[in-house]
C-alpha positions in Angstrom: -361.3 26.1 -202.9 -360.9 28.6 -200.1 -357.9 29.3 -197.8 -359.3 29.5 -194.8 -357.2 32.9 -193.6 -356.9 35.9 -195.7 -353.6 36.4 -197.6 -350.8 37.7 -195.4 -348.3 40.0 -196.2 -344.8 40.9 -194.7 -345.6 43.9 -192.3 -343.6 46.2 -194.7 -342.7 45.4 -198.0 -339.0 45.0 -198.5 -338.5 42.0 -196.4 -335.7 39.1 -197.0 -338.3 35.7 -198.1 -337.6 32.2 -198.4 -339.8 30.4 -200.6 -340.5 27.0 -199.1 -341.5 24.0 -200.7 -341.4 20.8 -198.0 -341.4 17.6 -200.4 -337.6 17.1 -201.9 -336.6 19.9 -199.2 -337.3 18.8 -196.0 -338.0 15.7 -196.5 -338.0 13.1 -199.4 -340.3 14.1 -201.9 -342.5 11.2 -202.3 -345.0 11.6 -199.8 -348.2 10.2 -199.3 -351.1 11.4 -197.2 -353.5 8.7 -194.9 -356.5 9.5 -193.2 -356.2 9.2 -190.1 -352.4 8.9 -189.9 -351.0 11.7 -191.8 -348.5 12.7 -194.0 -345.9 9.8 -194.5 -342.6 9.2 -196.6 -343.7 6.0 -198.9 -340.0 5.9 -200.1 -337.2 5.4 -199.4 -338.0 3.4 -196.6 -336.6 4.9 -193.2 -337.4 8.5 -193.7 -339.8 10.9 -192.2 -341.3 14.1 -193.0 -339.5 16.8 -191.6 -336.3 15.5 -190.5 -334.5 18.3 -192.2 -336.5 20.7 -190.5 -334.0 21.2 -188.0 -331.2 21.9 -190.6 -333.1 24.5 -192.0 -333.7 26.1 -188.7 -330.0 26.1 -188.0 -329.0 27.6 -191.2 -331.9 30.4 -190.7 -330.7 31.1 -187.4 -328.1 33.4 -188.3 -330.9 36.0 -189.5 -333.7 36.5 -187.9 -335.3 38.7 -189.9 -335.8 36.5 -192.5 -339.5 35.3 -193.1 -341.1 31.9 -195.0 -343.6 32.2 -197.7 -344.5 28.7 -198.4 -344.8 27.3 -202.1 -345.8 23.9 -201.3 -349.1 22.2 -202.4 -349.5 21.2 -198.8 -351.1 24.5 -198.5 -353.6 23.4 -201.0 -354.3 19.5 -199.4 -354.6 21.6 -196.0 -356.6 24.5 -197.1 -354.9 26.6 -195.1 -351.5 28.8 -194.2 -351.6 27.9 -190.6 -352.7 24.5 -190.8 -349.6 24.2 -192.9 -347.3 25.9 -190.9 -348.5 24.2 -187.8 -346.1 21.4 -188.9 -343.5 22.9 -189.2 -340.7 22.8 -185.8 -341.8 26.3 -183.9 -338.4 27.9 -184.8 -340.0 27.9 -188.7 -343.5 28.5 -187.9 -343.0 31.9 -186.5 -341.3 33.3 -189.4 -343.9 32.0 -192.1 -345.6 35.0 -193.3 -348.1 33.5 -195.8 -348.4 31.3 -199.0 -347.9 31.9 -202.7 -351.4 30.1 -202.8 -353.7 32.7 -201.5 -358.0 33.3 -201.0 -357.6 35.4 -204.2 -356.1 32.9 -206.7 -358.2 31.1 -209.1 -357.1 27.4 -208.4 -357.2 26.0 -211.6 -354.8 28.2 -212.7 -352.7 28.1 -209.9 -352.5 24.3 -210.3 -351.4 24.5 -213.9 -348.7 26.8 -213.9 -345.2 26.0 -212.8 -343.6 26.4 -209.5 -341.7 28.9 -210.4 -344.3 31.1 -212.1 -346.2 30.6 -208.4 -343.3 31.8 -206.9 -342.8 34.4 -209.6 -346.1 35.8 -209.0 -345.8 36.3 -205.2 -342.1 38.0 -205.5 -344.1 40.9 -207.6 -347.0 41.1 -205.2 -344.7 40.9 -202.1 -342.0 42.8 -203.9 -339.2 41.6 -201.2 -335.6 43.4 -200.9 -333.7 40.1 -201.3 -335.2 36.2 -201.7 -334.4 32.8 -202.2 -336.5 29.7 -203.4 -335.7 26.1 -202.0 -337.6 23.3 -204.4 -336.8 20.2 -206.0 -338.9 21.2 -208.8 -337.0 23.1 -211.5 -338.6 22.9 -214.4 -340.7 25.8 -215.9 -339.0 28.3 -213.7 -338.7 31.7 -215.6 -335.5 33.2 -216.5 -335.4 35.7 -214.2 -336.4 33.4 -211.0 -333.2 30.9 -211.8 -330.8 32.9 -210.1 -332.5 32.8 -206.9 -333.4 28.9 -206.9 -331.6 26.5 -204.9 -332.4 23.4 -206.3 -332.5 20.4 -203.9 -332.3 16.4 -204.2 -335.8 15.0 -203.9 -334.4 12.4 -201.7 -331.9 14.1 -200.3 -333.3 17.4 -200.4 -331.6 20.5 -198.1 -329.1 17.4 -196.3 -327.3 16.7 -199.6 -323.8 18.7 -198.7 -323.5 20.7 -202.2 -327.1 22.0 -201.7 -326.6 22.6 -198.1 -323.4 24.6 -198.8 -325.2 26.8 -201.6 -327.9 27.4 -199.3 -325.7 28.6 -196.4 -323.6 30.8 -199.6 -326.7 32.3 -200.8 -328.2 33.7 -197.2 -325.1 35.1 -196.4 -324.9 36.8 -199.8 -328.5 38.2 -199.5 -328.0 39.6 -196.1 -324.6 41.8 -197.0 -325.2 45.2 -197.3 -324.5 45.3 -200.5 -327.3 43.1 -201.2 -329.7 45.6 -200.6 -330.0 45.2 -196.9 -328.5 46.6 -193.4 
């Protein structure tokens, strides 16, 4: 499999990054995919994909330097960054930056390891001054990754009020100057 762009990176290393997965973060995580139709929450019944999108862009808005890698397989149904991206509300879209699933990457392996070792593995490449992970998915993250997961609901996802809390806690702790940024 080929993304169809080649990998982007933040203009300058040192950026503040938000790892993004979609399903169980901005939206329920049970979502299903029709031809013709589109992406689609199967259940619970009376949700839609995206409809925290607008939370998240509200809770970003505060810092603007702050850019999205996505870490969502909806980079891999898509085959590409800006496909992906495309979806999101234009508020997001600007600031994604790239993927954790890049041209380069052997996709078999990419699709066996953990989220968090995906995530893991961009952090190093990247080498950001401060980031942050949103995902439902917590199992197999590494060690040193935990302390910058905010784990969401998969129903729920960034809406549920302890998770949206921690999420506004932990951007304002990464952009403090003692944090490592200005």
């Amino acid at each position: 499999m080929a993304i169809d762009e080649p990998d982007m990176l933040p203009r300058r290393r040192g950026a503040i990054v938000l790892y993004l997965d979609f399903d169980g973060v901005l939206h329920p995580e049970d979502v299903w995919r029709r031809p013709g139709y589109g992406p689609y929450v199967a259940t619970p019944p009376g949700h839609v994909v995206f409809e925290h999108a607008a939370l998240l862009a509200r809770c970003l808005e505060p810092y603007p330097e702050l850019r999205i890698v996505l870490s969502t397989n909806w980079v891999r149904v898509f085959r590409s960054v800006r496909k992906t991206a495309r979806r999101l509300p234009p508020e997001l879209r600007r600031r994604v930056v790239g993927a954790t699933l890049h041209g380069r990457m052997e996709p078999v392996w990419f699709r066996s390891v953990p989220r968090g070792v995906q995530v893991w593995g961009d952090v190093c490449r990247r080498r950001p001054a401060a980031w942050l992970a949103l995902d439902d998915d917590d199992v197999g993250w590494p060690a040193v990754c935990r302390g910058h997961l905010v784990h969401t609901d998969p129903v729920l996802g960034i809406s549920d009020p302890a998770v949206l809390a921690q999420l506004e806690a932990r951007l304002a702790a990464m952009h403090r100057p003692e944090a490592g940024w200005p």
